[in-house]
Rosetta silent file (secondary structure, phi, psi, omega in degrees, C-alpha in Angstrom):
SEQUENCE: XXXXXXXXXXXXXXXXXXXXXXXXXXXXXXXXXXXXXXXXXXXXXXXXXXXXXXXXXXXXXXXXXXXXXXXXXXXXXXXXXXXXXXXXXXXXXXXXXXX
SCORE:     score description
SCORE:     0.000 S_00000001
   1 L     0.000  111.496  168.821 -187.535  -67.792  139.945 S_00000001
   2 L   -40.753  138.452  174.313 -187.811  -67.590  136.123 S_00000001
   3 L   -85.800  110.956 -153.540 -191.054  -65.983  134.610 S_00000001
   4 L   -87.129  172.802 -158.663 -193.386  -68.062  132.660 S_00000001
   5 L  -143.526  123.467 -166.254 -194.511  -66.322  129.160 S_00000001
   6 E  -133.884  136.491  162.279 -198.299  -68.288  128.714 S_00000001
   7 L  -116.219  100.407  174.843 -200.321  -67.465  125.525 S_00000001
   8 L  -101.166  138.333  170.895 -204.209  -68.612  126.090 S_00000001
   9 L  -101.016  140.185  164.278 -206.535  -68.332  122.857 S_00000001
  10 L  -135.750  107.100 -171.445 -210.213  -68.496  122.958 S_00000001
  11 L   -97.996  131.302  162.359 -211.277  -68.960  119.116 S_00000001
  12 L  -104.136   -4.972  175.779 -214.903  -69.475  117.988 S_00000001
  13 L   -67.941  132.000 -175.670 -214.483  -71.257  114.668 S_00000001
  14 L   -72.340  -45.348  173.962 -214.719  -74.879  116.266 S_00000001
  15 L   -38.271  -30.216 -146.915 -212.310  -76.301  113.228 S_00000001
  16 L  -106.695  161.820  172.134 -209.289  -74.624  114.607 S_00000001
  17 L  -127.155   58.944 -178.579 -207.706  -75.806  117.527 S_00000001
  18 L   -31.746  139.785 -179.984 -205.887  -73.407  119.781 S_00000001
  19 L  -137.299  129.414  164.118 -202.071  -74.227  120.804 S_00000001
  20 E  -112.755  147.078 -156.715 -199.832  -72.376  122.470 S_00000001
  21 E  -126.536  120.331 -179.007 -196.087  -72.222  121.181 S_00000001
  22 E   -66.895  140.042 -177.450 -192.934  -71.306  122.766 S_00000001
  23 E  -111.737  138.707 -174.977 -190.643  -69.917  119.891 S_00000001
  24 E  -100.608  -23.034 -174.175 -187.034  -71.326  120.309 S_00000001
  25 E  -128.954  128.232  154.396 -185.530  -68.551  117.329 S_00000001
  26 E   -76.321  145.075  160.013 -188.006  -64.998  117.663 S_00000001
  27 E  -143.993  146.190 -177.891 -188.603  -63.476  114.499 S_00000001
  28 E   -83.576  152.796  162.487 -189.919  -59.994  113.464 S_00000001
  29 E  -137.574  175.060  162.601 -193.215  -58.875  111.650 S_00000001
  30 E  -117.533  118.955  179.760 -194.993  -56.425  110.642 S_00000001
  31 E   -88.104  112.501  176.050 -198.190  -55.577  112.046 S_00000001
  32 L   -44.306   92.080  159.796 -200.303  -54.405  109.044 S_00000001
  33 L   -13.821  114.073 -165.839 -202.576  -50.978  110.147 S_00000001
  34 L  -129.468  134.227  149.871 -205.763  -51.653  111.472 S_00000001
  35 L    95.610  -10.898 -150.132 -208.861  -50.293  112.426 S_00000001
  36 L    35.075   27.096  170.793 -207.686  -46.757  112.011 S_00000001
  37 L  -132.619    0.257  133.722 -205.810  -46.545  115.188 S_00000001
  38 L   -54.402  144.608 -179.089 -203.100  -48.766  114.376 S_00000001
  39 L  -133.445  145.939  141.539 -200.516  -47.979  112.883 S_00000001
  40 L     6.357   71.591  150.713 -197.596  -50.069  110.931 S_00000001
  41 E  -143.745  161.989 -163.795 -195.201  -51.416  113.432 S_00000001
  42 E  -101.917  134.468 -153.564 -192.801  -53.762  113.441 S_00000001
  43 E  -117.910 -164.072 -160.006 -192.902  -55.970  116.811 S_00000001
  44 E  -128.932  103.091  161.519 -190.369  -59.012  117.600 S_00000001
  45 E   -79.396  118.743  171.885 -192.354  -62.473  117.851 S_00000001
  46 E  -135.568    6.482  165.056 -191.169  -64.862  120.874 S_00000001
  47 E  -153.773  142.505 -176.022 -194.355  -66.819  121.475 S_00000001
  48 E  -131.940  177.730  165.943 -197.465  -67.472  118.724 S_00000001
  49 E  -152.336  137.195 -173.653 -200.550  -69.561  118.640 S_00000001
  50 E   -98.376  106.617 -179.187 -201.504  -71.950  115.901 S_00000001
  51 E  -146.420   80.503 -172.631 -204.470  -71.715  114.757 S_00000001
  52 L    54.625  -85.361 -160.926 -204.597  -74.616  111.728 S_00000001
  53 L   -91.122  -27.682   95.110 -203.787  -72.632  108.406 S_00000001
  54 E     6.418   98.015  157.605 -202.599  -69.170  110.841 S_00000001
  55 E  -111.068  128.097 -178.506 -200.037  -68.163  113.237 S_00000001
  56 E   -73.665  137.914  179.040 -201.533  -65.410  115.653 S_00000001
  57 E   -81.278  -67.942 -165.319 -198.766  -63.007  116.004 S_00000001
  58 E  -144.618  153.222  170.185 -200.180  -60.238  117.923 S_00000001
  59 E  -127.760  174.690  163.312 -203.444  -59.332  119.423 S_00000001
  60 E  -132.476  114.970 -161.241 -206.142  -56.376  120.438 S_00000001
  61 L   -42.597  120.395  164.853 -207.670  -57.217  123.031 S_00000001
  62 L    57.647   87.456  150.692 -211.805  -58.275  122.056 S_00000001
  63 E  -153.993  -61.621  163.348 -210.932  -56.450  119.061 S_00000001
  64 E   162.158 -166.473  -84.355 -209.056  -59.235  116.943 S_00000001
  65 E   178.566  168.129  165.002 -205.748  -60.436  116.263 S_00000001
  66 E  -136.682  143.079 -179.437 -202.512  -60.041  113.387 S_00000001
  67 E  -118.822  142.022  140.126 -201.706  -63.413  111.262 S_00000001
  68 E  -118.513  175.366  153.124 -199.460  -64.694  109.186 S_00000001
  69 L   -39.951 -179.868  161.109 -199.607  -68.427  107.276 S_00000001
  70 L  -126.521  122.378 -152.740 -198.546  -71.012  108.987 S_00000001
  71 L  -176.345   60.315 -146.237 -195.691  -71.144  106.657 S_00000001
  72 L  -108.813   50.479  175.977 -192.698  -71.611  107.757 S_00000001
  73 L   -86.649  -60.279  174.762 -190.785  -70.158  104.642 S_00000001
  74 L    -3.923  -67.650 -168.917 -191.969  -66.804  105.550 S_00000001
  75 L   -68.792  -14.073 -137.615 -189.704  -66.469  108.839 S_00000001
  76 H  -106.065  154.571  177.989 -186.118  -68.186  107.101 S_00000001
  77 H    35.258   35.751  170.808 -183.341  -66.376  106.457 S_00000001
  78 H    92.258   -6.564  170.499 -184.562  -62.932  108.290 S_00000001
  79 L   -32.779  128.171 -174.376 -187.228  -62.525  105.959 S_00000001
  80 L  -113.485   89.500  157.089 -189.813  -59.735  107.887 S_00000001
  81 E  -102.808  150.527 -132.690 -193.122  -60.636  106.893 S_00000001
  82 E  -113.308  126.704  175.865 -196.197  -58.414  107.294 S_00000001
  83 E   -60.733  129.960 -150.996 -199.029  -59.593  109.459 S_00000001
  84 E  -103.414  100.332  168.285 -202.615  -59.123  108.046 S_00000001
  85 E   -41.275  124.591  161.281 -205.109  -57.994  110.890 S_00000001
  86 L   -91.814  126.670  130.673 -208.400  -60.183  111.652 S_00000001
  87 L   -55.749  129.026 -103.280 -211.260  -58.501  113.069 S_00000001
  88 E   121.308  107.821 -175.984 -212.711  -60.783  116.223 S_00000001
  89 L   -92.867  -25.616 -169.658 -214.693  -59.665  118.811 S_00000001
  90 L  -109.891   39.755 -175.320 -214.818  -63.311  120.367 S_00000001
  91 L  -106.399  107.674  172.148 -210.774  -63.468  119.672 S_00000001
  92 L  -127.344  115.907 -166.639 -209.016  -63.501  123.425 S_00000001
  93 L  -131.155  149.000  164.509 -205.545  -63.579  123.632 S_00000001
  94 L  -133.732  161.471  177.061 -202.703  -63.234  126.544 S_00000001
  95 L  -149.079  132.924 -168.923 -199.798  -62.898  126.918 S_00000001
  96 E  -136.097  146.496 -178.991 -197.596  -62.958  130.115 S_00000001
  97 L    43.596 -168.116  168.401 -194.009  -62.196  131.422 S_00000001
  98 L  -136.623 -172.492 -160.713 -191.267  -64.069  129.602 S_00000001
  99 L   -86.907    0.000    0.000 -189.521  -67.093  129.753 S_00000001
């Protein structure tokens, strides 16, 4: 039995609308250094959440989140672009198994 890969968002800006999105091609980022215990690394994206102008990458837990646009010139033709860290304390994101 295949393993489902579930991303739930809990966002407090009301405008925004969490979604969660299966990626049919993964593409890489770069998670920007955050917080001063992050460091620069580059992770593999295979599921995001859309959240309006924003695709959530990566998260820390109750801590906040890494973005890019929602752009999806960024990702084409292997293009690695580097994810900008949001601070969010009310930011809750998961992410389980894979598909």
């Amino acid at each position: 039995m295949p393993i489902v890969r579930i991303v739930l968002a809990v966002h407090t800006l009301p405008s925004k609308t969490p979604s969660t999105t299966f990626i049919d091609v993964p593409y890489e980022v770069v998670l920007e250094a955050a917080l001063g215990r992050f460091e620069d690394t580059k992770i593999k994206v295979e599921q995001h959440v859309l959240l309006g102008d924003r695709i959530v990458v990566s998260s820390a837990s109750f801590e906040g989140y890494w973005y890019i646009p929602n752009d999806p010139v960024l990702t084409r033709n292997g293009t690695v672009p580097r994810a900008v860290f949001q601070p969010d304390t009310a930011a809750s994101f998961t992410y389980h198994g894979t598909r």
